[in-house]
One Martini backbone bead per residue (centre of mass of N, CA, C, O) as a GRO file, in nm:
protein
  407
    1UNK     BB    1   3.448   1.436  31.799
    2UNK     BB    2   3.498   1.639  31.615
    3UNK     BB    3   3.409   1.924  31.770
    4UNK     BB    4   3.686   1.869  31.972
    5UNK     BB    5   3.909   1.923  31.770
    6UNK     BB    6   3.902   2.215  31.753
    7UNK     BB    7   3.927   2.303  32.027
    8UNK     BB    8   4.218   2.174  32.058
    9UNK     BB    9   4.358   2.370  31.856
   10UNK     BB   10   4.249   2.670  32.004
   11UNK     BB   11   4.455   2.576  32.277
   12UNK     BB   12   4.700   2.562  32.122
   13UNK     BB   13   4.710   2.874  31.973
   14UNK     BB   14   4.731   2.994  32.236
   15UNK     BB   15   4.930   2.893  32.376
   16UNK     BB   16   5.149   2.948  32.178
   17UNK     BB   17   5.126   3.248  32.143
   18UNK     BB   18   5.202   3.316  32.490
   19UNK     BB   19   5.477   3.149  32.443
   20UNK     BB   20   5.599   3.378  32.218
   21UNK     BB   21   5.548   3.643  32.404
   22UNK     BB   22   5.713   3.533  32.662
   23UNK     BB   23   5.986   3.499  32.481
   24UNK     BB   24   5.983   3.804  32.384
   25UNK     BB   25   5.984   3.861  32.690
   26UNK     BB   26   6.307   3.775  32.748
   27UNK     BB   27   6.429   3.848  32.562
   28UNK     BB   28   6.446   4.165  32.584
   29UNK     BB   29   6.526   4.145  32.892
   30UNK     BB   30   6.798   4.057  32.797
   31UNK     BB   31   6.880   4.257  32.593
   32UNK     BB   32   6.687   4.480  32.614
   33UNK     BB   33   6.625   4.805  32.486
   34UNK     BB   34   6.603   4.907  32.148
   35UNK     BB   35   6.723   5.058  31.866
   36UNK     BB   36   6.756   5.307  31.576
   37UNK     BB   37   7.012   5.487  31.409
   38UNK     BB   38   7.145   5.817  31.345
   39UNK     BB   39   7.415   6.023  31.316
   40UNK     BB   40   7.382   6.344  31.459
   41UNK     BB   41   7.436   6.671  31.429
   42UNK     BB   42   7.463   7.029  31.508
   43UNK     BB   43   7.343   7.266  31.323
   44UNK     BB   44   7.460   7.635  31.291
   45UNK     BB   45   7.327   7.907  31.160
   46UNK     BB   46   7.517   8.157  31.008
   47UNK     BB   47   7.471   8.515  31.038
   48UNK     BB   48   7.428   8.860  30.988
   49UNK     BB   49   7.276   9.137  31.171
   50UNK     BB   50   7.361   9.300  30.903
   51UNK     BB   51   7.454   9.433  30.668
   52UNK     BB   52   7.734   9.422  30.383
   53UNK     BB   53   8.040   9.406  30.327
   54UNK     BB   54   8.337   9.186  30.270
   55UNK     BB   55   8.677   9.180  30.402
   56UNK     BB   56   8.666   8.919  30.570
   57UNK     BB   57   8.778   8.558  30.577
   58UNK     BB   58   8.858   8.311  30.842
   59UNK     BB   59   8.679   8.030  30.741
   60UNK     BB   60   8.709   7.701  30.645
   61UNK     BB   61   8.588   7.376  30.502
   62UNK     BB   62   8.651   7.162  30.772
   63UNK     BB   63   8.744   7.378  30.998
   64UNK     BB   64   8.819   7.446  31.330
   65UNK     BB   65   8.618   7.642  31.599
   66UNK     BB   66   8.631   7.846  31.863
   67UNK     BB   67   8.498   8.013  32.091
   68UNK     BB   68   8.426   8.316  31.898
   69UNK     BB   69   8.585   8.295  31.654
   70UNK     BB   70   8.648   8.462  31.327
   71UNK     BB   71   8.501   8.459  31.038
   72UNK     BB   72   8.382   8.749  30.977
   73UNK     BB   73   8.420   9.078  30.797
   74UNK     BB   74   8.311   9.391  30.786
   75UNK     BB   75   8.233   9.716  30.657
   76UNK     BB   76   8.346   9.996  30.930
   77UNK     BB   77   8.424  10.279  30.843
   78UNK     BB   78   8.208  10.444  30.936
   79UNK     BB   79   8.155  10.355  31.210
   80UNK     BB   80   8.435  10.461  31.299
   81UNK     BB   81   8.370  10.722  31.286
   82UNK     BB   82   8.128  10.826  31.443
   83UNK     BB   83   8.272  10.696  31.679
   84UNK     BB   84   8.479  10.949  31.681
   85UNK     BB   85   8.280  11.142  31.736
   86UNK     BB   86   8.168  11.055  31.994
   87UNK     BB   87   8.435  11.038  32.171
   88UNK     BB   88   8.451  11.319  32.172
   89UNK     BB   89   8.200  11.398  32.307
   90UNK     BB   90   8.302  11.289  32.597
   91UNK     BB   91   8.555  11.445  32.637
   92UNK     BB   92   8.435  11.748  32.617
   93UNK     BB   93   8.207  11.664  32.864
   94UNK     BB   94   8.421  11.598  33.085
   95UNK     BB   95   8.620  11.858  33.064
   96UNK     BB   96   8.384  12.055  33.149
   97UNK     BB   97   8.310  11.888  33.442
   98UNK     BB   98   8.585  11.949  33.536
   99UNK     BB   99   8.626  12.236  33.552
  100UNK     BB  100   8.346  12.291  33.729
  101UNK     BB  101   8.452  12.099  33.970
  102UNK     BB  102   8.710  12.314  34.005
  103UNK     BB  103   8.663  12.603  33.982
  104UNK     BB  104   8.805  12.857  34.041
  105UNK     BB  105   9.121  12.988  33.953
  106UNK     BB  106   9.365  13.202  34.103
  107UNK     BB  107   9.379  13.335  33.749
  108UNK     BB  108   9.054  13.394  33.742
  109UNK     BB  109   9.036  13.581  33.982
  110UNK     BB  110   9.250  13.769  33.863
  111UNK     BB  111   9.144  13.835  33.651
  112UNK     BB  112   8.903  14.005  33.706
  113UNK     BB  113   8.969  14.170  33.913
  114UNK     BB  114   9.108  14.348  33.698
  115UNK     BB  115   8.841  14.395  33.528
  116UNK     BB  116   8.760  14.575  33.730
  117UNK     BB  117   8.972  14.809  33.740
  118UNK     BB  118   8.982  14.906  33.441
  119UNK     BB  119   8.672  15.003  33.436
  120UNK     BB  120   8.698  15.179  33.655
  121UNK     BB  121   8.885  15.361  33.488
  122UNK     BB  122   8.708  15.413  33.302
  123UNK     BB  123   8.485  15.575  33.442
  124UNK     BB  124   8.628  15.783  33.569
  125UNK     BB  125   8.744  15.906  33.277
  126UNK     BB  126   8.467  15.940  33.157
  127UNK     BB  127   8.365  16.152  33.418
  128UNK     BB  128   8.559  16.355  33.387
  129UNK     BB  129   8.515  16.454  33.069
  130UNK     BB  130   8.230  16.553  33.149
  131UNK     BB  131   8.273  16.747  33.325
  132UNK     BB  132   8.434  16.928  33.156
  133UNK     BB  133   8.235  16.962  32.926
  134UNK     BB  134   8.024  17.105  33.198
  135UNK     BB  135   8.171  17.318  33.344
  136UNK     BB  136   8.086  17.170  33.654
  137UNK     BB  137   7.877  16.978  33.578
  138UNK     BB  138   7.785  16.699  33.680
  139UNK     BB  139   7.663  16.389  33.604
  140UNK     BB  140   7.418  16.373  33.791
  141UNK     BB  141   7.291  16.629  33.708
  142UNK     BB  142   7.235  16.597  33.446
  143UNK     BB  143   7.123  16.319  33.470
  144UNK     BB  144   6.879  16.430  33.622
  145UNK     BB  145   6.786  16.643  33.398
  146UNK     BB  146   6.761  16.419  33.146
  147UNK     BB  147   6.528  16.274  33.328
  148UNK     BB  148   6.318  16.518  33.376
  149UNK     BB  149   6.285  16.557  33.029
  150UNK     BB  150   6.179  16.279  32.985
  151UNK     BB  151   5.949  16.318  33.169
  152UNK     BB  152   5.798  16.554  33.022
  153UNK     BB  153   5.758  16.440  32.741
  154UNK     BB  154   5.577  16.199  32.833
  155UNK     BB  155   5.361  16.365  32.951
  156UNK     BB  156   5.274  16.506  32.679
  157UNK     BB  157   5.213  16.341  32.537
  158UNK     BB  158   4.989  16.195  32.706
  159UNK     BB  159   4.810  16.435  32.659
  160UNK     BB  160   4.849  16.502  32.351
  161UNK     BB  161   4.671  16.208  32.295
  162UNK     BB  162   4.425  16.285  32.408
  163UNK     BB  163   4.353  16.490  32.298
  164UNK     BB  164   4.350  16.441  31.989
  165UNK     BB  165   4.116  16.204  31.999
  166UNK     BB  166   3.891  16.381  32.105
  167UNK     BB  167   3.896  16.519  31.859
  168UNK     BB  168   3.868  16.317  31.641
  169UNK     BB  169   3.572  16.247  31.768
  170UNK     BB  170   3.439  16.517  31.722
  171UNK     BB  171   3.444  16.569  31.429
  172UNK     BB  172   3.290  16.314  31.351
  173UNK     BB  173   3.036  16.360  31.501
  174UNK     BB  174   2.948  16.618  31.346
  175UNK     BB  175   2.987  16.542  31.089
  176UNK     BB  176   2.697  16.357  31.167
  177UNK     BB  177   2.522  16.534  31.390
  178UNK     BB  178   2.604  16.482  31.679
  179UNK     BB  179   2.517  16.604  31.956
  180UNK     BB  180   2.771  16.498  32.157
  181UNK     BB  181   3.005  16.670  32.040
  182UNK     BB  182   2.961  16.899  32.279
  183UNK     BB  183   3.085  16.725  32.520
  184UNK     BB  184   3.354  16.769  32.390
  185UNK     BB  185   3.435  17.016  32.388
  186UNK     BB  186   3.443  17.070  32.688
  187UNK     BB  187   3.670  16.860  32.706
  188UNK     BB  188   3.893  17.030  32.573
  189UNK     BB  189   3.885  17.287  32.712
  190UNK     BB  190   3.987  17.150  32.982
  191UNK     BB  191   4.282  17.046  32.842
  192UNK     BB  192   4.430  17.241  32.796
  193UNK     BB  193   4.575  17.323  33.071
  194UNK     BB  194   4.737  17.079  33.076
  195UNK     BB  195   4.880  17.068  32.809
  196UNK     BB  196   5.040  17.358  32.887
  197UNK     BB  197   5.208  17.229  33.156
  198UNK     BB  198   5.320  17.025  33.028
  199UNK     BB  199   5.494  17.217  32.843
  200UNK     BB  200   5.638  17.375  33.045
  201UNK     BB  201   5.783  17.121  33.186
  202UNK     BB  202   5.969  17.101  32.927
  203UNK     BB  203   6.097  17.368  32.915
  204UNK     BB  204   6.231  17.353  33.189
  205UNK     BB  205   6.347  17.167  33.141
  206UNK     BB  206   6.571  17.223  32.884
  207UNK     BB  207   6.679  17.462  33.047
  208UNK     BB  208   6.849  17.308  33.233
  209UNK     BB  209   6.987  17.162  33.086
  210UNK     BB  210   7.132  17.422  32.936
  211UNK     BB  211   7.246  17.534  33.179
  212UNK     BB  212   7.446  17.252  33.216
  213UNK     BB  213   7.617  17.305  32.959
  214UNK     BB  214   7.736  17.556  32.903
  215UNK     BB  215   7.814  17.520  32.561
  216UNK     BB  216   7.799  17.274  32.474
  217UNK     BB  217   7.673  17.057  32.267
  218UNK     BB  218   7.443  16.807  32.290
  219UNK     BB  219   7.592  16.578  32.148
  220UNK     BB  220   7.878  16.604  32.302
  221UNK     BB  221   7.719  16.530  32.590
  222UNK     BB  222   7.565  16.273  32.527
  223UNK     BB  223   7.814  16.094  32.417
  224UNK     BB  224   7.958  16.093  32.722
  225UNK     BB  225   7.782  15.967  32.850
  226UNK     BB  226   7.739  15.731  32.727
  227UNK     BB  227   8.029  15.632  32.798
  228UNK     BB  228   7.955  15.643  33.115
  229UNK     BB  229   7.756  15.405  33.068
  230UNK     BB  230   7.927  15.189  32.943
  231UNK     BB  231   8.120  15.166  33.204
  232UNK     BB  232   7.920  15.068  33.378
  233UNK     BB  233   7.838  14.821  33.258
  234UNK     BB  234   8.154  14.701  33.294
  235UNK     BB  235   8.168  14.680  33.550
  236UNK     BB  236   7.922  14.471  33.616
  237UNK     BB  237   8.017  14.239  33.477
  238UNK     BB  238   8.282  14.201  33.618
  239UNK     BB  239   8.139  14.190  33.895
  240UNK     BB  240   7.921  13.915  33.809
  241UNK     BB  241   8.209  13.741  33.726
  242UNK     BB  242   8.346  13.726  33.993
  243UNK     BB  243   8.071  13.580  34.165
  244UNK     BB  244   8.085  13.338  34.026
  245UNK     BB  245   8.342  13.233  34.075
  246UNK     BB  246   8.342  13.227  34.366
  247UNK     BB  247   8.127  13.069  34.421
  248UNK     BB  248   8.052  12.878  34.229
  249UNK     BB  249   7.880  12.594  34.100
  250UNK     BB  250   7.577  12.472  34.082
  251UNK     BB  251   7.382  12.185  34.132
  252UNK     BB  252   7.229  12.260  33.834
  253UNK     BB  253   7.520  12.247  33.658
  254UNK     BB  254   7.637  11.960  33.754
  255UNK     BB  255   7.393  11.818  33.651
  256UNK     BB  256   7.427  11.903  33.369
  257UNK     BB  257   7.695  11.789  33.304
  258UNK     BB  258   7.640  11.473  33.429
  259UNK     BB  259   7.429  11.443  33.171
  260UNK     BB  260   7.608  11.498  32.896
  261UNK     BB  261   7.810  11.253  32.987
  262UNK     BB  262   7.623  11.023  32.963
  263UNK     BB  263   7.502  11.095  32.662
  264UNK     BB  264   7.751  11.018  32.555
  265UNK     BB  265   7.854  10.732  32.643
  266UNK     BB  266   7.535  10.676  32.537
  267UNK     BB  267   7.636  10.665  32.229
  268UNK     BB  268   7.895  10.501  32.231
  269UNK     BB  269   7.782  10.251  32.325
  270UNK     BB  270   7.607  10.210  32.041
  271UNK     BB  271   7.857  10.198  31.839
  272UNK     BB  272   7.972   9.932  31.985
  273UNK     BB  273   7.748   9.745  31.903
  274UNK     BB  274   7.759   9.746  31.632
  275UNK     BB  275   8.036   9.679  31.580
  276UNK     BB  276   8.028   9.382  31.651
  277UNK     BB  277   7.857   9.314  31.417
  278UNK     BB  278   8.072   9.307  31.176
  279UNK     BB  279   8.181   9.080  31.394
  280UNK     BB  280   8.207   8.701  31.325
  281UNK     BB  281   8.122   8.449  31.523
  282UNK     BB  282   8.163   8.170  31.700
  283UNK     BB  283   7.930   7.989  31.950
  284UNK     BB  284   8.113   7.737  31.926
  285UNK     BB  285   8.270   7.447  31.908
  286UNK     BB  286   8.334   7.357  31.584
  287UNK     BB  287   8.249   7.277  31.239
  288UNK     BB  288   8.297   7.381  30.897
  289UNK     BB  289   8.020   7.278  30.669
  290UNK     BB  290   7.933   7.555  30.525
  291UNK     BB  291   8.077   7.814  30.289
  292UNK     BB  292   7.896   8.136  30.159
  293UNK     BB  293   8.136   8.363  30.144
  294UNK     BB  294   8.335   8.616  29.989
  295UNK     BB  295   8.518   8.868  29.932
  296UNK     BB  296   8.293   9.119  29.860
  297UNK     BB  297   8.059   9.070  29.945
  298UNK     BB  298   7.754   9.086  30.007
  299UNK     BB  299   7.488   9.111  30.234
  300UNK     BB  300   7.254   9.043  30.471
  301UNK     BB  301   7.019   8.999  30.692
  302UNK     BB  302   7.042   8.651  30.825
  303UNK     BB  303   7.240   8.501  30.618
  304UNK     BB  304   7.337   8.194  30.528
  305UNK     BB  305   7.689   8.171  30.537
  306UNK     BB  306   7.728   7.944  30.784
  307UNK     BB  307   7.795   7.599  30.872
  308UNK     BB  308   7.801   7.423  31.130
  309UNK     BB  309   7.947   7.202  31.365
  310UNK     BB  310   7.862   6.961  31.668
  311UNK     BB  311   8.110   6.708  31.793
  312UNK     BB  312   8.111   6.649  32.030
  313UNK     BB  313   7.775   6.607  32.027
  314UNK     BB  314   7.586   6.420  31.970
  315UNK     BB  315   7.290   6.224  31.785
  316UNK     BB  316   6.993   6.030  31.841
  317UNK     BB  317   6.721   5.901  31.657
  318UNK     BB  318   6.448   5.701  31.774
  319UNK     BB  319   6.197   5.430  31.778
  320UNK     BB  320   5.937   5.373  31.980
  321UNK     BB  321   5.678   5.230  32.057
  322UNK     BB  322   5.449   5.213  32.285
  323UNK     BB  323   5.504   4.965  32.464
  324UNK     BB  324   5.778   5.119  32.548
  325UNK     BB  325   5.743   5.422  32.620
  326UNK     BB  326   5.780   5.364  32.973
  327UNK     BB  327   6.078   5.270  32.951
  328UNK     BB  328   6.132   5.586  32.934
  329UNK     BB  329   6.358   5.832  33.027
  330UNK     BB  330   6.508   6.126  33.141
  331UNK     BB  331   6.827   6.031  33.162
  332UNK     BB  332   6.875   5.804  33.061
  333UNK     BB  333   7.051   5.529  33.017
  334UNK     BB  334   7.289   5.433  32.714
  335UNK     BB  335   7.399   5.225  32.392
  336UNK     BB  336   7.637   5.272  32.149
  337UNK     BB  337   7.662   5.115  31.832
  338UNK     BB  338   7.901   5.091  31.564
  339UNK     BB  339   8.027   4.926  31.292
  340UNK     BB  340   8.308   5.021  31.305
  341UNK     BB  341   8.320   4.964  31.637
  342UNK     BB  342   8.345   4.675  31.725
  343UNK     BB  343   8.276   4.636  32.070
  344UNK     BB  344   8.170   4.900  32.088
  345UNK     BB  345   8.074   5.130  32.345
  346UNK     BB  346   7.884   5.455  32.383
  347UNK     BB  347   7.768   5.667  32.541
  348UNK     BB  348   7.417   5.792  32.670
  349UNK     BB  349   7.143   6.019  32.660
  350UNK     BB  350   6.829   6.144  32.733
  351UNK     BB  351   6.654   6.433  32.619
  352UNK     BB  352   6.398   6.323  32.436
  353UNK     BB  353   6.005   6.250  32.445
  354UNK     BB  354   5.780   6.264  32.276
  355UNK     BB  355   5.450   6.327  32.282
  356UNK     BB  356   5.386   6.245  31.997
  357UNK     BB  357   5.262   6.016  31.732
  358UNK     BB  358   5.450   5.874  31.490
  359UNK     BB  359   5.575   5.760  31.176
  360UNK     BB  360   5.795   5.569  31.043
  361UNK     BB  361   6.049   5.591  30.911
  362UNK     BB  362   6.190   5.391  30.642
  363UNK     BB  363   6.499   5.381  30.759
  364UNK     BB  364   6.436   5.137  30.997
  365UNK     BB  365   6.205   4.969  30.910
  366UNK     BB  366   5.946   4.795  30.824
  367UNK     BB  367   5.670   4.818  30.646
  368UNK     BB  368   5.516   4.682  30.854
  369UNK     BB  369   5.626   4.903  31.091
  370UNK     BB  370   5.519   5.165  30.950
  371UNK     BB  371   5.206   5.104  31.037
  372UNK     BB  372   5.272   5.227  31.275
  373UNK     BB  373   5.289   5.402  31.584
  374UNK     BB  374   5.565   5.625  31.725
  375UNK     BB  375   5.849   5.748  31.964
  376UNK     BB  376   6.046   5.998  31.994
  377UNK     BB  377   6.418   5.953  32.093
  378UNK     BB  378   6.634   6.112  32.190
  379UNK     BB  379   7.021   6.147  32.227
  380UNK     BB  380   7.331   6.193  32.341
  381UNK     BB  381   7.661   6.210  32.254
  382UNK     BB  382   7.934   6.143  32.316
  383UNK     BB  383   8.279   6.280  32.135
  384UNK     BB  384   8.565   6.351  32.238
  385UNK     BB  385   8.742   6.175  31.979
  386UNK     BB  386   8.567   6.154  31.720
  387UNK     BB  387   8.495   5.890  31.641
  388UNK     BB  388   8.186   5.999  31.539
  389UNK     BB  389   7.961   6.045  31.272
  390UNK     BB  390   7.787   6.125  31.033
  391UNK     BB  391   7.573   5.894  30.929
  392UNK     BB  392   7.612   5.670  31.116
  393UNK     BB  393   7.477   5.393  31.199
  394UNK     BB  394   7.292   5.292  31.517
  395UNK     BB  395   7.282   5.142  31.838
  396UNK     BB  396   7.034   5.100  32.113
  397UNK     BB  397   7.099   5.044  32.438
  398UNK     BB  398   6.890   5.031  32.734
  399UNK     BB  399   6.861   5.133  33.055
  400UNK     BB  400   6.639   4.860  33.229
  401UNK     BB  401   6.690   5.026  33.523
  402UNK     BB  402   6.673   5.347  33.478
  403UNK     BB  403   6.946   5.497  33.506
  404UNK     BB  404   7.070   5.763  33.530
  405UNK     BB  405   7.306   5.970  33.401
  406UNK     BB  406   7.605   6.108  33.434
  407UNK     BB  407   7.673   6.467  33.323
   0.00000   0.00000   0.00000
């Protein structure tokens, strides 16, 4: 009879159990899925992307900030010169490819043309004075003489320096004993009338350019050529001047300008880039939670010197056990309540479910609860009235129905 009486005790403690499980999974399934936690905000840490002195701040702690307002401005004088002289660069690229483009005008065919004349008038009068000056011989002719001498100097050059060389070598060897140079002296001897008819041909220019000058001395006649030698080169070169500008600029010039002005536009482009990071925006509707800098401050690249927070959204981060993790998802609906505002509840939408488990904050459970491992379930929370605070304690209750909470 004693043996019996066990038993019956360990089949109470069962059954009591059971219905106790039972119990709380029905009070559960009537109350919902709950969590606790705390409403927190979104923090944005502010700072320039650049060094710099700070010239003006724009927005004090607890001031409210629309999307783009400006914080603060740093120091950019330096970089508004580089931007005018890059500025002046775009300015003076476009102004040559304009040019460029519109082809020669009216007035520059006339000076040209004109250019013509002046040169053509110069030579005439330059080769007047020639002829006058070599008393009937032509320019022609003389020129014709004087390129005769010079052409038959460089050939005596030319052979007199080929004797010479032989020569050169012949005494060389002679002076060693060697045999071989006798047969440079025959060879001297052979060059010997070449070199005579060199000097003659050389001799015969020389009198027909004398007998061509009749008179005036050689300088200058020399000189008067001279003259008309730099006619003609101005001559051609108005000519070549006026072929230009009549072409038109080839496909070549166009592309070389067309490079010119893009080069010049993306270096302007750069100096704008730059130019915004020295004024710092809030990126989005916040309150400003703390500012660390006045006028007059350096900061560094990187430095936060502003931190946000944005209230429109709030957050709120609840930690459910394993047992529960299956009954939520991503986009569920939810209610939040917080003591400030009794009987009401606020929509909330779950945007994050931790994929690994944590140990349980203190601030949330209960020591024995602490020894547990949990699920953080993060929720957004609109604000749009501003009435929830961060660091307020809330209460969630989850929608039990699974139903998506619509954004």
């Amino acid at each position: 009879m004693r043996r019996v009486i066990p038993v019956f005790v360990i089949l109470a403690l069962i059954a009591g159990g059971a219905y106790w499980w039972y119990t709380q999974q029905q009070t559960q399934a009537a109350n919902g899925l709950k969590g606790s936690g705390t409403i927190e905000a979104q923090q944005l840490n502010i700072g320039p992307e650049v060094a710099g002195r700070v010239v003006e701040v724009t927005a004090d702690e607890g001031q409210a900030v629309k999307a783009g307002q400006v914080l603060f401005r740093l120091d950019d004088a330096l970089l508004l010169a580089q931007r005018a002289q890059a500025q002046a660069a775009v300015q003076t690229a476009r102004a040559q490819r304009d040019q460029l483009l519109a082809g020669a005008r009216l007035q520059q065919l006339e000076a040209a043309q004109a250019a013509i004349s002046s040169t053509q008038a110069a030579l005439n009068g330059a080769q007047a004075d020639f002829n006058r000056l070599v008393s009937g011989a032509t320019y022609d002719q003389v020129a014709a003489a004087q390129a005769q001498l010079e052409a038959a100097q460089a050939q005596a050059k030319i052979v007199q320096d080929s004797y010479n060389a032989i020569s050169n070598a012949h005494d060389t060897l002679k002076s060693m004993g060697r045999r071989s140079g006798a047969g440079l002296s025959d060879t001297l001897v052979r060059m010997r009338p070449q070199l005579d008819a060199a000097d003659a041909q050389v001799t015969a220019a020389q009198a027909l350019l004398y007998k061509l000058y009749s008179g005036p001395t050689t300088p200058e006649v020399r000189a008067a050529q001279a003259r008309v030698e730099a006619a003609q080169g101005q001559l051609q070169a108005a000519q070549a001047q006026y072929e230009l500008l009549a072409a038109g600029p080839s496909r070549e010039q166009i592309a070389a300008a067309e490079a010119a002005v893009a080069q010049a536009q993306e270096a302007l482009k750069t100096f704008d880039v730059q130019a915004d990071k020295f004024v710092v925006r809030a990126p989005q509707d916040a309150i400003v939670l703390v500012r660390n800098l006045e006028a007059g401050e350096v900061v560094g690249p990187g430095a936060t010197v502003f931190v946000l927070g944005q209230f429109d959204t709030l957050q709120l981060t609840v930690y459910l056990p394993e047992s529960s993790y299956g009954s939520v998802k991503l986009g569920q609906a939810a209610r939040v309540n917080v003591d400030s505002y009794p009987g009401v509840s606020f929509p909330a939408i779950v945007v994050h479910i931790a994929d690994q488990a944590e140990f349980t904050p203190r601030n949330v459970q209960t020591v024995e609860g602490r020894r547990t491992t949990v699920y953080a379930i993060k929720l957004d929370v609109p604000n749009p009235d501003g009435k929830l605070k961060p660091g307020m304690p809330a209460d969630v209750t989850f929608d039990e129905s699974g139903n998506v909470a619509v954004k």
